[in-house]
Residue frames as a rotation matrix with the C-alpha (Angstrom) as fourth column:
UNK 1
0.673 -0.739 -0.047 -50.10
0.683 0.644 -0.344 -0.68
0.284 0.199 0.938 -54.12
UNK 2
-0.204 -0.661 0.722 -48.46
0.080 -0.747 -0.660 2.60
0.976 -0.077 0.206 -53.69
UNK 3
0.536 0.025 0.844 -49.71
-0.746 -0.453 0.488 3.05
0.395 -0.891 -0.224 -50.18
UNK 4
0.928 -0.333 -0.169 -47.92
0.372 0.863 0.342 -0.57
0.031 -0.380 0.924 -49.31
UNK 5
0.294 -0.937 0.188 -44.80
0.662 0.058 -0.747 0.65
0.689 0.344 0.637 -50.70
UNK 6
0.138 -0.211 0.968 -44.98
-0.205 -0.962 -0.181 3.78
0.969 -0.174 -0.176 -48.82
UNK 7
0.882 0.472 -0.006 -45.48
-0.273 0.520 0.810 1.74
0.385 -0.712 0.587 -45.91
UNK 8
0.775 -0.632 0.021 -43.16
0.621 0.767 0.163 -0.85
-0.119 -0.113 0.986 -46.31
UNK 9
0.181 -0.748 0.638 -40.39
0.561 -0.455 -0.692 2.18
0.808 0.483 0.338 -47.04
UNK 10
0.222 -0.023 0.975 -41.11
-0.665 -0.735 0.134 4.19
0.713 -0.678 -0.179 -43.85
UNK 11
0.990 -0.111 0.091 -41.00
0.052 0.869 0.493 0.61
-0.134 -0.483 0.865 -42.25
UNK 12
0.454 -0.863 0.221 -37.26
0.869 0.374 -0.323 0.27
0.196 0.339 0.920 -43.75
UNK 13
0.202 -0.070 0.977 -36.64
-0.117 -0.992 -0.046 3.86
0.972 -0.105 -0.208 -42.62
UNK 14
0.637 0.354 0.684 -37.46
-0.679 -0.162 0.716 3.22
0.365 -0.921 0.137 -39.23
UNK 15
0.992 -0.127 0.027 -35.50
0.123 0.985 0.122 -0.01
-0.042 -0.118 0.992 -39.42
UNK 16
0.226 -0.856 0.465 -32.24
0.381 -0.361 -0.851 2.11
0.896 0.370 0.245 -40.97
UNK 17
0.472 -0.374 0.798 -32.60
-0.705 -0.704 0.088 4.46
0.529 -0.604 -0.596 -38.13
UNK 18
0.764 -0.163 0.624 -32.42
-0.498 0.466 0.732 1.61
-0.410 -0.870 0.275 -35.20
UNK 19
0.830 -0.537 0.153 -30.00
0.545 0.719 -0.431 -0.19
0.121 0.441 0.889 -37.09
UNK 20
0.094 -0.644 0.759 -27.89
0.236 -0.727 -0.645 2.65
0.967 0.240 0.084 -37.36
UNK 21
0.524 0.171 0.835 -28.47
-0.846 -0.016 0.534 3.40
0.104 -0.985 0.136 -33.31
UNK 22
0.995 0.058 0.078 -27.52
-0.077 0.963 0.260 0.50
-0.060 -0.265 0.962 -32.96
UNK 23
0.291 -0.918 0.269 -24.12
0.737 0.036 -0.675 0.22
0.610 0.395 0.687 -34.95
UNK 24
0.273 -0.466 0.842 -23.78
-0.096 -0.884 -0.458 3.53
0.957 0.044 -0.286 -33.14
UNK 25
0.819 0.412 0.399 -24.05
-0.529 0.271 0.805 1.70
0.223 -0.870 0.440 -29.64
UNK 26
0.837 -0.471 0.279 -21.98
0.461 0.881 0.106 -1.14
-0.295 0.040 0.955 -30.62
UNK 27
0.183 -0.753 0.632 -19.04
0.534 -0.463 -0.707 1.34
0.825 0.467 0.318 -31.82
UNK 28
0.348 0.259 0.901 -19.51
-0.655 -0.620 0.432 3.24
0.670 -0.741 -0.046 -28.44
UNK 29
0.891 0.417 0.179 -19.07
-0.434 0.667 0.606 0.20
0.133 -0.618 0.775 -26.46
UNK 30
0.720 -0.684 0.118 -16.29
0.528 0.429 -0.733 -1.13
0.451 0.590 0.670 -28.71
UNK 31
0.170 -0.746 0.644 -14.40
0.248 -0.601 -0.760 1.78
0.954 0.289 0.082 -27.35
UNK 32
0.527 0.070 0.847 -15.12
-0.813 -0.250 0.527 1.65
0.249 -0.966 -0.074 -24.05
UNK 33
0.935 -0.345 0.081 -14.27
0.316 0.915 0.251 -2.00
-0.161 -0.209 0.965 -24.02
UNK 34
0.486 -0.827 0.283 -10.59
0.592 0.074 -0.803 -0.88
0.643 0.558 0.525 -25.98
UNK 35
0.355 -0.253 0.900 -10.13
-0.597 -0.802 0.010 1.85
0.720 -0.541 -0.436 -23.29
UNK 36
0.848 -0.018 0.530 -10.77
-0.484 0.383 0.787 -0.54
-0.218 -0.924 0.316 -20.13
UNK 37
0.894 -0.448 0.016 -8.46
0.408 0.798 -0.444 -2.94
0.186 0.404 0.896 -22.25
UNK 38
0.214 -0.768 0.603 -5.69
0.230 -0.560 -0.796 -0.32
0.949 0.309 0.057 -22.48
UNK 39
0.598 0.562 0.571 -6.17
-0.519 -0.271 0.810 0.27
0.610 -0.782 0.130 -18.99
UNK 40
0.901 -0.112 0.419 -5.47
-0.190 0.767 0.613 -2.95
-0.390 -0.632 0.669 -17.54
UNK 41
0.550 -0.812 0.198 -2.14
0.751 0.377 -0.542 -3.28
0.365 0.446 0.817 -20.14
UNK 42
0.091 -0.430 0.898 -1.10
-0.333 -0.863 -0.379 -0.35
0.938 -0.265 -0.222 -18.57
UNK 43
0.509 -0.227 0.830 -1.24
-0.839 0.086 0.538 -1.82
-0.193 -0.970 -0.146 -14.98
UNK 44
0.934 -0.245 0.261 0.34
0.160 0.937 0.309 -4.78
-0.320 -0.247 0.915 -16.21
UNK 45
0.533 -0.745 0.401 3.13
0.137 -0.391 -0.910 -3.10
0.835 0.540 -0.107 -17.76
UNK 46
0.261 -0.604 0.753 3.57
-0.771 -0.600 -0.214 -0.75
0.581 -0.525 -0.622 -14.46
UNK 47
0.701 -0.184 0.689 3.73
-0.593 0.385 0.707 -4.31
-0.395 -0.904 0.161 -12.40
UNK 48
0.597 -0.736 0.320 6.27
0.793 0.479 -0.377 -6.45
0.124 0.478 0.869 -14.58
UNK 49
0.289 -0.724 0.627 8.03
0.211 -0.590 -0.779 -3.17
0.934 0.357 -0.018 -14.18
UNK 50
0.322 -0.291 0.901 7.98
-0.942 0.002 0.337 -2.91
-0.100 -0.957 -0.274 -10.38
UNK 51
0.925 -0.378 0.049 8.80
0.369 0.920 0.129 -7.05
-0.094 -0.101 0.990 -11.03
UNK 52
0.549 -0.836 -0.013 11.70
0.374 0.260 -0.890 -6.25
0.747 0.484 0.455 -13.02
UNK 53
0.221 -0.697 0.682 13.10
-0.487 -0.685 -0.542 -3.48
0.845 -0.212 -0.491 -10.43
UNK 54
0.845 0.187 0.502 12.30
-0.530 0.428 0.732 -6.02
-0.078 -0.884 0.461 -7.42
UNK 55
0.830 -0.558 -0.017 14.04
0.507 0.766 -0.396 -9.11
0.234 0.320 0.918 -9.30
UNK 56
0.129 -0.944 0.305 17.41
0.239 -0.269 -0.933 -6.21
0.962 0.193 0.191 -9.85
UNK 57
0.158 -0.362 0.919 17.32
-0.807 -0.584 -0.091 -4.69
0.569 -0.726 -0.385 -6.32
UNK 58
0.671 0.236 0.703 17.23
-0.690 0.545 0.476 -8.50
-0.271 -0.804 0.529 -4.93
UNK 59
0.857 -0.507 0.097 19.69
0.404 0.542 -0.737 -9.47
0.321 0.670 0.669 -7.00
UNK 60
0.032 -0.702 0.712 21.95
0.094 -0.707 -0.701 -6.82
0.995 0.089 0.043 -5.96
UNK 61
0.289 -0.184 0.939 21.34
-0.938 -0.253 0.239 -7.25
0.193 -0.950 -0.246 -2.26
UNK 62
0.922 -0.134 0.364 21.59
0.063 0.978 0.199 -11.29
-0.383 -0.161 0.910 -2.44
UNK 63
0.565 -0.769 0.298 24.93
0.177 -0.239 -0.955 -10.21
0.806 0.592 0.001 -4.61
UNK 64
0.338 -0.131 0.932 25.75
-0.462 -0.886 0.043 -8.26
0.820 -0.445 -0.359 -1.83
UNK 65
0.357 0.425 0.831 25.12
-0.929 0.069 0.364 -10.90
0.098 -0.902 0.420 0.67
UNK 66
0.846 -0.009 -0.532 26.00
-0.212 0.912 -0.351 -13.96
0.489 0.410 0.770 -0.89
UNK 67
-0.021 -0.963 0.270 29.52
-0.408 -0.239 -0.881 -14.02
0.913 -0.129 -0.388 0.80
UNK 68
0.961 0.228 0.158 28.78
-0.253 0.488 0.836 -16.39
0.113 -0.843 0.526 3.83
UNK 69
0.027 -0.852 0.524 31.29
-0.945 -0.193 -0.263 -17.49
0.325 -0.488 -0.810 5.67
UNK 70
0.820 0.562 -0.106 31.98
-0.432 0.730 0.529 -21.14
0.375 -0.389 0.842 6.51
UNK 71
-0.227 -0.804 0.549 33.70
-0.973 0.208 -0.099 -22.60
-0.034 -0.557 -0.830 9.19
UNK 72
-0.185 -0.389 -0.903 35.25
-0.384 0.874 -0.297 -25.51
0.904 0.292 -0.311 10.16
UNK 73
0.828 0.239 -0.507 35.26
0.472 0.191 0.861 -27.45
0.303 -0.952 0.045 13.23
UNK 74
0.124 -0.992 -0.031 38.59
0.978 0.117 0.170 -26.34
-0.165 -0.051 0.985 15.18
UNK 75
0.065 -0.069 0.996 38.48
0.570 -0.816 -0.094 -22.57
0.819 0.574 -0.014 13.49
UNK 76
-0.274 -0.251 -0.928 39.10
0.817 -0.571 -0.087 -19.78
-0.508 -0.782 0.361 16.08
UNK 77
-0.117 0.858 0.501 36.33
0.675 -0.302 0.673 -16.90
0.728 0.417 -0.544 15.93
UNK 78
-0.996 -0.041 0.079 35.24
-0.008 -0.844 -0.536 -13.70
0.089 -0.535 0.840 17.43
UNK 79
-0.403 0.902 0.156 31.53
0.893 0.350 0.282 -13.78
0.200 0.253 -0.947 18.33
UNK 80
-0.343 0.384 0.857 29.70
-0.079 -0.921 0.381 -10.43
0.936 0.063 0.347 17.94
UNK 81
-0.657 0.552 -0.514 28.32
0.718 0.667 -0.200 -9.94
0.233 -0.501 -0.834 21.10
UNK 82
0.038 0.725 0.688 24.97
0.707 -0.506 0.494 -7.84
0.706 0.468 -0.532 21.78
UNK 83
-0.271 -0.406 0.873 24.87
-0.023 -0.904 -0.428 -4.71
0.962 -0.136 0.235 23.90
UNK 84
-0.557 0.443 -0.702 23.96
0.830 0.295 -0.473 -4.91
-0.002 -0.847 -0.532 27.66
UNK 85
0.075 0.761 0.644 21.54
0.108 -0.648 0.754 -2.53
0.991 0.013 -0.131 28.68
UNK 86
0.109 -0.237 -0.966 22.79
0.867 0.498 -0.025 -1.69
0.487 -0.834 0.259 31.63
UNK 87
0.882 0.257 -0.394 21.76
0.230 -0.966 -0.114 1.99
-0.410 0.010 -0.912 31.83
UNK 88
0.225 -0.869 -0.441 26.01
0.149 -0.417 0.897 2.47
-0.963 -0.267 0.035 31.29
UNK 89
0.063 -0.283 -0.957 27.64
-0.961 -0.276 0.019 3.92
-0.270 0.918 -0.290 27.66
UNK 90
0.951 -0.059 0.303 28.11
0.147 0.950 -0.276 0.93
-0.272 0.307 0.912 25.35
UNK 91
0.833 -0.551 0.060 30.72
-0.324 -0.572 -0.754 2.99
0.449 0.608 -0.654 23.80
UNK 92
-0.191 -0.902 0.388 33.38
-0.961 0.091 -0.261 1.42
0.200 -0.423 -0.884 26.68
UNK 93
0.424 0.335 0.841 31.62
-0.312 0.926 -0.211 -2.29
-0.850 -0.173 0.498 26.43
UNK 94
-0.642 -0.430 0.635 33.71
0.240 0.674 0.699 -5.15
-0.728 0.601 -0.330 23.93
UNK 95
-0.273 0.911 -0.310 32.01
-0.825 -0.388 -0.412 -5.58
-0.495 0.143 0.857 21.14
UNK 96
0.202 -0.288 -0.936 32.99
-0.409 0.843 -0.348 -8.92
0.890 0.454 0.052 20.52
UNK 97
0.471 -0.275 0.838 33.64
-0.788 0.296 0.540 -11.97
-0.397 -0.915 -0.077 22.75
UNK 98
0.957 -0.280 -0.074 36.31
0.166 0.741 -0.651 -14.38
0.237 0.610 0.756 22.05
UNK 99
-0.645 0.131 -0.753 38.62
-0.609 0.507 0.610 -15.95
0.461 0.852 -0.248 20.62
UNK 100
0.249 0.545 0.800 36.51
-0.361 0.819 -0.446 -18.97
-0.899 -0.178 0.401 20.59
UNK 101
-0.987 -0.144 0.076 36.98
-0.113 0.940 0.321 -22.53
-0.117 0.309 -0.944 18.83
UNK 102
-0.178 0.870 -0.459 34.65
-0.909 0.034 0.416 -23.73
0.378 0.491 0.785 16.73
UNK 103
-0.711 -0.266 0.651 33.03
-0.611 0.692 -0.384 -27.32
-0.349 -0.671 -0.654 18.22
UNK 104
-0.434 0.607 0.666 30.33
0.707 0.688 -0.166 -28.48
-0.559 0.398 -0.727 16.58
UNK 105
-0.710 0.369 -0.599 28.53
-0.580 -0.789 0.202 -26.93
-0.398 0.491 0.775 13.40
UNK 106
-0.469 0.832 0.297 24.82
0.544 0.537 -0.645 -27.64
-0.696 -0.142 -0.704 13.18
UNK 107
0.589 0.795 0.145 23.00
0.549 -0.263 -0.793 -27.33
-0.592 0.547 -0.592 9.47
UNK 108
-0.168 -0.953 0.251 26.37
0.984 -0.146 0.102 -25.89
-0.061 0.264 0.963 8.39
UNK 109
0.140 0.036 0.989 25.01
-0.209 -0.976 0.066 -22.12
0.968 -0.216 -0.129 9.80
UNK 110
0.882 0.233 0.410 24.92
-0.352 -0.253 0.901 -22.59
0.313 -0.939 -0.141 13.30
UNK 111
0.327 -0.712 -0.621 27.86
0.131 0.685 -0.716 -23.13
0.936 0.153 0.318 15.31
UNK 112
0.903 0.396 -0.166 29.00
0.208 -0.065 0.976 -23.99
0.376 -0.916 -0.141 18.75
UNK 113
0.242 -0.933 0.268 31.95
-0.078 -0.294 -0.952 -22.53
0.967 0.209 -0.144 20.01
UNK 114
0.764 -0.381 -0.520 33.93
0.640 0.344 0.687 -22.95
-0.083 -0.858 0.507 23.42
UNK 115
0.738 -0.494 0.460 35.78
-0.520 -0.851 -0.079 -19.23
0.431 -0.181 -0.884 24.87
UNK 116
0.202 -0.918 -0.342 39.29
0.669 0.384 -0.637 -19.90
0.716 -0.100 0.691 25.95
């Protein structure tokens, strides 16, 4: 009877240890998992922050921009006009053409004008 017990105790020994191994595995893990976790909230933080700074700089440039201009028919305009390349200085070239008369306005951005 004693040699059962002795048995059946080194048996429950052996069983503590791996158990314990175990728990010690699963606590190991637990922390890896809590790391990776921390991890990834950290990249989501840093992107909701690069959101937020997007959202303010696009605010502030659409702010910026927002000021359109709308003509009428009839309206009398200058029309930027682009640089020739013509090997010569631009520096002595209009930089505008015009006046011009508005004549038709197409999608209420485009517009056709007619030079006097």
């Amino acid at each position: 009877m004693m040699g059962n017990l002795t048995n059946d105790l080194k048996m429950v020994k052996n069983e503590l240890r791996l158990v314990q191994g175990d728990i010690k595995n699963l606590k190991k893990e637990r922390h890896s998992l809590l790391l990776q976790i921390q991890e990834k909230n950290k990249h989501v933080e840093n992107l909701k922050s690069i959101n937020d700074s997007l959202v303010k700089t696009n605010a502030y440039y659409d702010k910026k921009k927002s000021d359109k201009i709308s003509l009428r028919m009839g309206d009398i305009v200058a029309v930027r006009r682009n640089s020739n390349t013509t090997g010569e200085s631009t520096k002595t070239q209009s930089r505008y053409r015009g006046p011009a008369v508005v004549t038709e306005i197409y999608f209420l951005v485009t517009h056709t004008e007619s030079h006097n």
